[in-house]
C-alpha positions as CSV (number, residue, x, y, z in Angstrom):
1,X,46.1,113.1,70.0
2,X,49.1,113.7,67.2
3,X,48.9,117.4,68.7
4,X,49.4,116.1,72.3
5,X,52.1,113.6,71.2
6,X,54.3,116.5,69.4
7,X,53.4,118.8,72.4
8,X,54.7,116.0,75.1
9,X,58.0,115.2,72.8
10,X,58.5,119.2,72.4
11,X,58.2,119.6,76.4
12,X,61.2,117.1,77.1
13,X,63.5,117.6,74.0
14,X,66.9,118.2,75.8
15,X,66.9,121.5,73.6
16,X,63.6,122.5,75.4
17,X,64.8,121.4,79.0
18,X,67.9,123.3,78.1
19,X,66.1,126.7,76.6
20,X,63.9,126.5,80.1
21,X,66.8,126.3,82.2
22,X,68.6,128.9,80.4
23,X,65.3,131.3,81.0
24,X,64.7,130.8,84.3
25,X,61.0,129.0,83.7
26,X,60.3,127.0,86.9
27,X,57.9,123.9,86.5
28,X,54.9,124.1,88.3
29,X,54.5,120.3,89.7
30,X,52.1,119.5,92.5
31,X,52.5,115.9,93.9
32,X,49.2,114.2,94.9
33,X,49.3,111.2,97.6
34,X,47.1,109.2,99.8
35,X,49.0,107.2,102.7
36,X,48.1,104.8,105.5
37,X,51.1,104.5,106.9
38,X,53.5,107.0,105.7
39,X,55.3,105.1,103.2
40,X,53.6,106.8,100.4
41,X,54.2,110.3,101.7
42,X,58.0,109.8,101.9
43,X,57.8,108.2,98.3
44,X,56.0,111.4,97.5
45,X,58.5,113.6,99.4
46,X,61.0,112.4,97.4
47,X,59.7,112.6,94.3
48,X,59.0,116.3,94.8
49,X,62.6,116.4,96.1
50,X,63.7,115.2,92.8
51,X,61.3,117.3,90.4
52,X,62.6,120.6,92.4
53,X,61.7,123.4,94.6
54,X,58.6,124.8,92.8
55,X,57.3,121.1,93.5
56,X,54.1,121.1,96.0
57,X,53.6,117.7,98.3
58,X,50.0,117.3,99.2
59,X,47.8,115.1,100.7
60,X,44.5,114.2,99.0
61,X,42.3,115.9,101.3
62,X,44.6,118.9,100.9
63,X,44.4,118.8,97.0
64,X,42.3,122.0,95.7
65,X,41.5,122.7,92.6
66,X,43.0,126.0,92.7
67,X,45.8,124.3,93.5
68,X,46.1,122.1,90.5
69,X,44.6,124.5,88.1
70,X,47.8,125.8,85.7
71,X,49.7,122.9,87.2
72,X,52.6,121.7,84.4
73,X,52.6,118.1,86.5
74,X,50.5,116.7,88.7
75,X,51.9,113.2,90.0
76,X,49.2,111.1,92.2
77,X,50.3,108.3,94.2
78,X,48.2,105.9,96.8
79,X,48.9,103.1,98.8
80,X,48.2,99.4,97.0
81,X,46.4,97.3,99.5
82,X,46.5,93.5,98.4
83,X,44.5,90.8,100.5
């Protein structure tokens, strides 16, 4: 795991965010929901919103693995039922 750890602290060093920026490299983020009623897909709307323009919303039915393979980020959210 010590290889993930310095690979994760690497990835968001403000020096790295800045280098990226600098070079035009876009993230490739896919965001992952499953809603009931909607709330989750505006959650994950925003999200997406907020990670940038190469960010991808999907539903989980839509979800492919093509579509997540190379993906920098893939953020999953569901809905949390409680009875």
């Amino acid at each position: 795991m010590k290889g993930a750890d310095d690979a994760l602290r690497r990835v968001h060093s403000p020096r790295y965010m800045t280098q990226a920026a600098d070079e035009g490299v876009r993230m490739r983020a896919v965001v992952v929901y499953e809603s009931l009623w909607g709330n989750t897909a505006a959650i994950a709307r925003a999200i997406a919103e907020g990670i940038g323009e190469a960010a991808r919303v999907v539903p989980t039915e839509g979800a492919t693995d093509e579509m997540l393979t190379g993906a920098d980020l893939v953020v999953a959210g569901s809905t949390l039922l409680g009875f």
